[in-house]
N, CA, C and O atoms as CSV, one atom per row, in Angstrom:
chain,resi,resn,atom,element,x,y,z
A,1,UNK,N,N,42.682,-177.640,-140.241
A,1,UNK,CA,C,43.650,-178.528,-140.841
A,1,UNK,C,C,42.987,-179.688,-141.580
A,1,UNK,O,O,43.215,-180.009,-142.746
A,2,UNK,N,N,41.988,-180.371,-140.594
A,2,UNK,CA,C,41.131,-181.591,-141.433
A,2,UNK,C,C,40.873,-181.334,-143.379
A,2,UNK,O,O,41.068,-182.119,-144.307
A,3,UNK,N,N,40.451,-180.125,-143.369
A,3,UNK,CA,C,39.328,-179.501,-144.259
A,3,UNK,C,C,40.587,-179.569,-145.378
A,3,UNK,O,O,40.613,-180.345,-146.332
A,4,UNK,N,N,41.714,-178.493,-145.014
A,4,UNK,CA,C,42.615,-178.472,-146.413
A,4,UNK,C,C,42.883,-180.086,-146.654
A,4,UNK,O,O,42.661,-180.600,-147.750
A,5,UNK,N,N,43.346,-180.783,-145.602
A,5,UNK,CA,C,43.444,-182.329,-146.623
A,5,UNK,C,C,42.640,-182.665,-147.575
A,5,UNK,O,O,42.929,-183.127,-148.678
A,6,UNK,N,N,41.175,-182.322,-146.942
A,6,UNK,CA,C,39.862,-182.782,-147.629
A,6,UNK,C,C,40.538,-182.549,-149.201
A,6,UNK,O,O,40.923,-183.261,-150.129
A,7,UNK,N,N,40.416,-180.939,-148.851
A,7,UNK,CA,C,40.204,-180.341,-150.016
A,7,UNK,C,C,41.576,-180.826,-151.155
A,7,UNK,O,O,41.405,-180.953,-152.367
A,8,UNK,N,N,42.737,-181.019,-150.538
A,8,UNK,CA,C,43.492,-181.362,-151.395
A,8,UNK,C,C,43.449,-182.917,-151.802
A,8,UNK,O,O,44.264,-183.117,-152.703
A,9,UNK,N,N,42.855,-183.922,-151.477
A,9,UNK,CA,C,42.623,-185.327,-151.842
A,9,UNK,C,C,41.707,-184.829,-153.114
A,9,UNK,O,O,41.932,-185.270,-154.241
A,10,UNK,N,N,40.733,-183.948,-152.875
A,10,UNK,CA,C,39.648,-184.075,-154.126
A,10,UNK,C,C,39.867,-182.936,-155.766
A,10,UNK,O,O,39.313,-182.810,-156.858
A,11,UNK,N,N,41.214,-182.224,-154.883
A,11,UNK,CA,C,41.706,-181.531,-155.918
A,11,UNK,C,C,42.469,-182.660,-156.687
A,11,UNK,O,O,42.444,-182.749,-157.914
A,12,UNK,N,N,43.025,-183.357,-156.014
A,12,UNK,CA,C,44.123,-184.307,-156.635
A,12,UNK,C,C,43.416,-185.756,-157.250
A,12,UNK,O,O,43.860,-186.538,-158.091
A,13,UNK,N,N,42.278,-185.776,-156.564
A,13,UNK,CA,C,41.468,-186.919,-157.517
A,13,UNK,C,C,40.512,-186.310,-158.263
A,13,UNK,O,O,39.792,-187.136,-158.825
A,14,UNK,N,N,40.178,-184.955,-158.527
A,14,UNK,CA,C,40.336,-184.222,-160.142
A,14,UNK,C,C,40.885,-184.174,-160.580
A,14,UNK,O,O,40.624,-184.797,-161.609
A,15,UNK,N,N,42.002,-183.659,-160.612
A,15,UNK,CA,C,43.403,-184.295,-161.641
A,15,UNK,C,C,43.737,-185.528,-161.603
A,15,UNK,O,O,44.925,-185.426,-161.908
A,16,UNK,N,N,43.544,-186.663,-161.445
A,16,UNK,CA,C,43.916,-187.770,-161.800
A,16,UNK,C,C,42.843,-188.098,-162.590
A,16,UNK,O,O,43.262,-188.628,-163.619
A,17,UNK,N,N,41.905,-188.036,-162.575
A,17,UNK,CA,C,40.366,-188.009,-163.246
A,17,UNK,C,C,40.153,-187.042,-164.773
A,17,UNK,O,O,39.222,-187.352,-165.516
A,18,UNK,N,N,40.652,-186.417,-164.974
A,18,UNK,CA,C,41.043,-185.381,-166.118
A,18,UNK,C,C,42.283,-185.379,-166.898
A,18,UNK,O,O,42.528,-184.698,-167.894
A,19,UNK,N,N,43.136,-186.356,-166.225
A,19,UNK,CA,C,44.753,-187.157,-166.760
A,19,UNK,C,C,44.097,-188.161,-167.686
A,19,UNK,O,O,44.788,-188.441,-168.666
A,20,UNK,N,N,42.656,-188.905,-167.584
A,20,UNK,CA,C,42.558,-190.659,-168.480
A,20,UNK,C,C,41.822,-189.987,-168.905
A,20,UNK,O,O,41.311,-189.838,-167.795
A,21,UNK,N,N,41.152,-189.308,-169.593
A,21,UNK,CA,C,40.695,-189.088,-170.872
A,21,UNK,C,C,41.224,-188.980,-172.349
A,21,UNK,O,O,42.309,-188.446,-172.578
A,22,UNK,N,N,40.625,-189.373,-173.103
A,22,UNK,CA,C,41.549,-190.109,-174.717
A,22,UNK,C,C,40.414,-189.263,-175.658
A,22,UNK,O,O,39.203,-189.343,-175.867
A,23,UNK,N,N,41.693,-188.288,-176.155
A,23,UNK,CA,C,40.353,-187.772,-177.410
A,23,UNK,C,C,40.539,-188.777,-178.399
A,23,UNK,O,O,41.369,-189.678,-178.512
A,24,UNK,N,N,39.371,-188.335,-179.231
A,24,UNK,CA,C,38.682,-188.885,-180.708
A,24,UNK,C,C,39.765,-189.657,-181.369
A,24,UNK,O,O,39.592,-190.860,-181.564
A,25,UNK,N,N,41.098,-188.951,-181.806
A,25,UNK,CA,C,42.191,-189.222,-182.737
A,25,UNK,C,C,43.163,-190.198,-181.761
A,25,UNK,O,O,43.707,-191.195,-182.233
A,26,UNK,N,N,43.231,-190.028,-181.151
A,26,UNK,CA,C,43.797,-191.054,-179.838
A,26,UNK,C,C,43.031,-192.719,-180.010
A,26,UNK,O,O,43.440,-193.827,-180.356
A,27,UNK,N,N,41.938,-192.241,-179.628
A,27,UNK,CA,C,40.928,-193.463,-179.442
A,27,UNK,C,C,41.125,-194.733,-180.761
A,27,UNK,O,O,41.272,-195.955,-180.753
A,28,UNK,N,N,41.013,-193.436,-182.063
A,28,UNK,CA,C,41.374,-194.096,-183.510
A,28,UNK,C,C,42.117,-194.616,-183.959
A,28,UNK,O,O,42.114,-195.408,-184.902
A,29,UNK,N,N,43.150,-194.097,-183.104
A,29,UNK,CA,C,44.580,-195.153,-183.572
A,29,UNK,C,C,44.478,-196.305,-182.978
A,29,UNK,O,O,44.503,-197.433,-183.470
A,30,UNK,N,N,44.337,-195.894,-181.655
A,30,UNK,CA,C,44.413,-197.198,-180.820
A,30,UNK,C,C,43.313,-198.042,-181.201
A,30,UNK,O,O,43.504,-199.186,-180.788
A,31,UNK,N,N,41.940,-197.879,-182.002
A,31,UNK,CA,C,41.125,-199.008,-182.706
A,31,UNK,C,C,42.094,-199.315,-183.896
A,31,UNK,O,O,42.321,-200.525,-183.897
A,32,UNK,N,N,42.670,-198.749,-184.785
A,32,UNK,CA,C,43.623,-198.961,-186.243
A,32,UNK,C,C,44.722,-200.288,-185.361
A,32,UNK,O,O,44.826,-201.494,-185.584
A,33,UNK,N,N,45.273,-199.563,-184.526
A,33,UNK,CA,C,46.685,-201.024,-184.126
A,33,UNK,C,C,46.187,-201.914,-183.466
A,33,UNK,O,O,46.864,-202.911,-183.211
A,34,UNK,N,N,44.888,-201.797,-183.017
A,34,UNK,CA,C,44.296,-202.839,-182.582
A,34,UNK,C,C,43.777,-203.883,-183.533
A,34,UNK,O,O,43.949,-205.086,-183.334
A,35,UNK,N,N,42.976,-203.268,-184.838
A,35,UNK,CA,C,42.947,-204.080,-185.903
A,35,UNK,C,C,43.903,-204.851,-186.452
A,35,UNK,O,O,43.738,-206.016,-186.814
A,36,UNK,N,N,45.232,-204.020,-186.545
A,36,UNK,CA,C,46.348,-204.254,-187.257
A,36,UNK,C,C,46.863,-205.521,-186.366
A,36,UNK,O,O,47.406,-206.539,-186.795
A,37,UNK,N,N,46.635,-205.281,-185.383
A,37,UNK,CA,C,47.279,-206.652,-184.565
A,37,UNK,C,C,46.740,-208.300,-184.906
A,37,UNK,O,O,47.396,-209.339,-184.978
A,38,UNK,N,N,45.174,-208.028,-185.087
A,38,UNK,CA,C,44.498,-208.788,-185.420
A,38,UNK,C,C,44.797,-209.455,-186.775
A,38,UNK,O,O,44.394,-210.600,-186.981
A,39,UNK,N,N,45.585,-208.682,-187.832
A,39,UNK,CA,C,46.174,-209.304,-189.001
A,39,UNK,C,C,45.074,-208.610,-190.066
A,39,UNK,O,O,44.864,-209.039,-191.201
A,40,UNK,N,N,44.500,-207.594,-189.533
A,40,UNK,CA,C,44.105,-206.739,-191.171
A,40,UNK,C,C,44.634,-205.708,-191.847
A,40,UNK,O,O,45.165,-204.747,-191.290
A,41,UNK,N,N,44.539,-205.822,-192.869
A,41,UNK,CA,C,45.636,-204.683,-193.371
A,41,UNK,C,C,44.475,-203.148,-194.016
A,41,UNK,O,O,43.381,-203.083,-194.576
A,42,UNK,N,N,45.443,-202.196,-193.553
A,42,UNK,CA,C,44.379,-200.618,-193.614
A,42,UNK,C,C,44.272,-200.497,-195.193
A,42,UNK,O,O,45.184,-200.681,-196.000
A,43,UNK,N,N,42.491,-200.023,-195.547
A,43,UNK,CA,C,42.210,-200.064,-196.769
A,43,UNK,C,C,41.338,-201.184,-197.096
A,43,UNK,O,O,40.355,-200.958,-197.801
A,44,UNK,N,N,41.608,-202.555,-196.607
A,44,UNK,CA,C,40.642,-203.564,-196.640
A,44,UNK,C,C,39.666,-203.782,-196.130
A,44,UNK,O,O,39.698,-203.235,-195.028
A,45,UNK,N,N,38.507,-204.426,-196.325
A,45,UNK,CA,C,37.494,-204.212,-196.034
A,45,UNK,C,C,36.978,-205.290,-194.753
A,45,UNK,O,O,35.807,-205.366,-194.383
A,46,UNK,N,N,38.104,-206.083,-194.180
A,46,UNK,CA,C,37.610,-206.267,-192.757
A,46,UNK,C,C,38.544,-205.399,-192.162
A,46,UNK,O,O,38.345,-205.199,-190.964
A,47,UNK,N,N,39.615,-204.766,-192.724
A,47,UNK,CA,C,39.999,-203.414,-191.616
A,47,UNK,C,C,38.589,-202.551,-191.241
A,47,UNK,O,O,38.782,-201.769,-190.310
A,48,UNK,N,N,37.824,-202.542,-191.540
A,48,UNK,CA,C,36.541,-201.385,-191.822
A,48,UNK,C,C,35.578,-202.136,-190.812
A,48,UNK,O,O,34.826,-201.798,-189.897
A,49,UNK,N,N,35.965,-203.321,-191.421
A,49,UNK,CA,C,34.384,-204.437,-190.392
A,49,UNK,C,C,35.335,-204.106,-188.715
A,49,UNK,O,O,34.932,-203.715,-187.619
A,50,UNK,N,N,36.236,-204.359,-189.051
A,50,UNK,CA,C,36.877,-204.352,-187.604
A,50,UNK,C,C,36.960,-203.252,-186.442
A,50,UNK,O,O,36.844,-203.303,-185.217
A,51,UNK,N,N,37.211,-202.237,-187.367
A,51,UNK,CA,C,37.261,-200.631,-186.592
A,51,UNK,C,C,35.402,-200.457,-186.452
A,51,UNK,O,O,34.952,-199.971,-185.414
A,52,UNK,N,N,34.681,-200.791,-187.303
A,52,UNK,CA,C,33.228,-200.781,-187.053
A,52,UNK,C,C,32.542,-201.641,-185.618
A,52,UNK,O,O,31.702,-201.226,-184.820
A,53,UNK,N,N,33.229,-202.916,-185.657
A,53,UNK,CA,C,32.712,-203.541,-185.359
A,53,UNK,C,C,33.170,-203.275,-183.412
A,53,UNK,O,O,32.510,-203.743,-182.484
A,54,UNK,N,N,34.684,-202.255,-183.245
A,54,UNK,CA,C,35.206,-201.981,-181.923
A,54,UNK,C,C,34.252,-200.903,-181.592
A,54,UNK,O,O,33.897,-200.498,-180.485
A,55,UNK,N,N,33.848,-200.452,-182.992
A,55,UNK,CA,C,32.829,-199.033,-182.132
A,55,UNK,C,C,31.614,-199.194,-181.959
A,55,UNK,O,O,30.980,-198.190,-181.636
A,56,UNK,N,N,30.783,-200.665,-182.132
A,56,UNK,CA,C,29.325,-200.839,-182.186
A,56,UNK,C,C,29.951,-201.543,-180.685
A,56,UNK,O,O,29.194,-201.109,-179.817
A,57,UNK,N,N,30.818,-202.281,-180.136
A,57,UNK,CA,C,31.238,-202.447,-178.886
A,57,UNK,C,C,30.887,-201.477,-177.567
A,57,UNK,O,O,30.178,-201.590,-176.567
A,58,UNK,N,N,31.967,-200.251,-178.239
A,58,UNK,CA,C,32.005,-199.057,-177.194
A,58,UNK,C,C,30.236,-198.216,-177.048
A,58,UNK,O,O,29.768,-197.410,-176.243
A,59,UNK,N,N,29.803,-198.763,-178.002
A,59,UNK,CA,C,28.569,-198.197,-177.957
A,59,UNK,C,C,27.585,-198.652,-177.273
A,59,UNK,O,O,26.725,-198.036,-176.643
A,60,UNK,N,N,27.792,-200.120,-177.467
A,60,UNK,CA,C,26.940,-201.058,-176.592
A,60,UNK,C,C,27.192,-201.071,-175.048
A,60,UNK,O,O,26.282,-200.921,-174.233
A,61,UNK,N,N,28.519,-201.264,-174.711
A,61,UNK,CA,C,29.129,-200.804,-173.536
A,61,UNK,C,C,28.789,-199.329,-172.587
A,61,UNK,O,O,28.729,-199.200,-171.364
A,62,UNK,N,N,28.611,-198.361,-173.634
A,62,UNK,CA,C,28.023,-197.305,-172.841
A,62,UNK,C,C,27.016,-197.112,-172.930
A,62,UNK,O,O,26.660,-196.136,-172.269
A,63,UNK,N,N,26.268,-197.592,-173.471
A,63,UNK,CA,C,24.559,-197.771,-173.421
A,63,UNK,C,C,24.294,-198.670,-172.182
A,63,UNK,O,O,23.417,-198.322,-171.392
A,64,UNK,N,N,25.234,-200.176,-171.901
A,64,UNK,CA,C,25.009,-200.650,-170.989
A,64,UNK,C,C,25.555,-199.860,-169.066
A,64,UNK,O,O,25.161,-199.621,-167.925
A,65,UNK,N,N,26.269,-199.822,-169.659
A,65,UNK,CA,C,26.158,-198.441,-168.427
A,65,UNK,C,C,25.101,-197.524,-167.781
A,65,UNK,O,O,24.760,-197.523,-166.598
A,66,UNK,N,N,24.506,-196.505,-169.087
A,66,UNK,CA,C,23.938,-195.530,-168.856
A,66,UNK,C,C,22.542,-196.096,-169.002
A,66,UNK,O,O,21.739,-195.297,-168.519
A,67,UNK,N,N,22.089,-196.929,-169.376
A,67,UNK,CA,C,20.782,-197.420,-168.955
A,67,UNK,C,C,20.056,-198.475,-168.473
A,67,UNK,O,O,19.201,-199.210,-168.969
A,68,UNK,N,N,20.602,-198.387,-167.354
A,68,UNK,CA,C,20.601,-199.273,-166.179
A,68,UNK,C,C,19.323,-199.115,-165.863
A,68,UNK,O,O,18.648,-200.126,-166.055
A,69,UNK,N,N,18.635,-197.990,-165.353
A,69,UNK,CA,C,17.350,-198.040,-164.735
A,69,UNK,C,C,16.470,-198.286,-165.580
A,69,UNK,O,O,15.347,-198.081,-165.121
A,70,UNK,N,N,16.484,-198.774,-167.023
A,70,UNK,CA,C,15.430,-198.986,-168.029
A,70,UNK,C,C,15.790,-200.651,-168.476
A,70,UNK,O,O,15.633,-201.013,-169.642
A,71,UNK,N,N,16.200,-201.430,-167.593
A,71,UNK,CA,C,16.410,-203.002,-167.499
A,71,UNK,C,C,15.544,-203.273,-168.354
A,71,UNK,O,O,15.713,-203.571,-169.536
A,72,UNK,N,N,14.002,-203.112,-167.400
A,72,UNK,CA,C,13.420,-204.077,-167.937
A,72,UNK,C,C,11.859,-202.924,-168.574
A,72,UNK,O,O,10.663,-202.950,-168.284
A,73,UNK,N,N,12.440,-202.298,-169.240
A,73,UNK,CA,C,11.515,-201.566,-170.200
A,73,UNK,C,C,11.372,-199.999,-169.908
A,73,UNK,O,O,11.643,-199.883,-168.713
A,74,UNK,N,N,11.154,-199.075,-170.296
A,74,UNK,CA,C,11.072,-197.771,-170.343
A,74,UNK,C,C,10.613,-197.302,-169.068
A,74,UNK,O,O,10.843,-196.142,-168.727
A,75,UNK,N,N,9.821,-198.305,-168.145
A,75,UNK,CA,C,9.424,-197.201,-166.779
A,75,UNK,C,C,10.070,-197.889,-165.693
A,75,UNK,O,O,9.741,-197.572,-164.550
A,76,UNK,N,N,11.247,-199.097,-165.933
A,76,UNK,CA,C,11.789,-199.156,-164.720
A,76,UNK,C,C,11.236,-200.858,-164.152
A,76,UNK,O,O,10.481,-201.505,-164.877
A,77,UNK,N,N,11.547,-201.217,-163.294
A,77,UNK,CA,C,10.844,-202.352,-162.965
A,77,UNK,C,C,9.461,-202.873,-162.528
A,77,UNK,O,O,8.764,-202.264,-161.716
A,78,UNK,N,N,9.090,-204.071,-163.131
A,78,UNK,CA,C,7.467,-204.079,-162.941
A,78,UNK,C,C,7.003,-204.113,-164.253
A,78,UNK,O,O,6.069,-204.889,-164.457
A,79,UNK,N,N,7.588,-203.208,-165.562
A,79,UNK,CA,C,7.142,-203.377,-166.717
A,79,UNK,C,C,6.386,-204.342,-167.620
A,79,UNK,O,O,6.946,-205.041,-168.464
A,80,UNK,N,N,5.267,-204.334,-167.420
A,80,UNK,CA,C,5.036,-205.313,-168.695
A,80,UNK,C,C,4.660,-206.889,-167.734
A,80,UNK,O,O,5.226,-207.931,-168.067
A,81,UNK,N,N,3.848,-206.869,-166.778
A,81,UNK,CA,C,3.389,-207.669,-165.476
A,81,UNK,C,C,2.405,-208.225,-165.938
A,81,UNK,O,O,1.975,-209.235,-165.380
A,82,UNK,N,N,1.677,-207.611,-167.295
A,82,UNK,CA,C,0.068,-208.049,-166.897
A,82,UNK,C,C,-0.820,-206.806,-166.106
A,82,UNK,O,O,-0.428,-205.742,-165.627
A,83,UNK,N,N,-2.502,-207.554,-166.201
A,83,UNK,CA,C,-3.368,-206.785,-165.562
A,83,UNK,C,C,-3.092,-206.908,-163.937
A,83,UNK,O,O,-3.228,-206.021,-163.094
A,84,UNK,N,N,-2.744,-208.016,-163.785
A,84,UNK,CA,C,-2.868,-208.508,-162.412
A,84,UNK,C,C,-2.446,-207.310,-161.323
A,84,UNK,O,O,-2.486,-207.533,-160.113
């Protein structure tokens, strides 16, 4: 009995986990009305700086995420100490 709960909590927090994902065209709009809110109008050229400027964000953001263990230089901590 334990085991099927198991198993059904982690079936069900795979599907809740596979429910928040936002494709590409999703993502785009929601950067476009996000601009638009901001007061730029589509076609202009801080509409462009703006939608650019949400995706050099998301980029930075998941870079800061995913490279965590390279803080403080390519091999991790300790980098760059000196001879000592």
């Amino acid at each position: 009995m334990p085991f099927s709960r198991l198993a059904f909590v982690i079936a069900a927090g795979l599907l809740a986990g596979a429910c928040n994902t936002t494709s590409d065209l999703e993502r785009r709009s929601a950067d476009e009305a996000r601009c638009r809110s901001y007061g730029f109008k589509p076609g202009a050229e801080g509409f462009a700086k703006c939608l650019l400027q949400l995706d050099l964000d998301r980029s930075a953001d998941r870079r800061a995420r995913y490279d965590y263990p390279y803080v403080q230089g390519p091999r991790g901590w300790g980098w760059n100490r000196g001879w000592w």
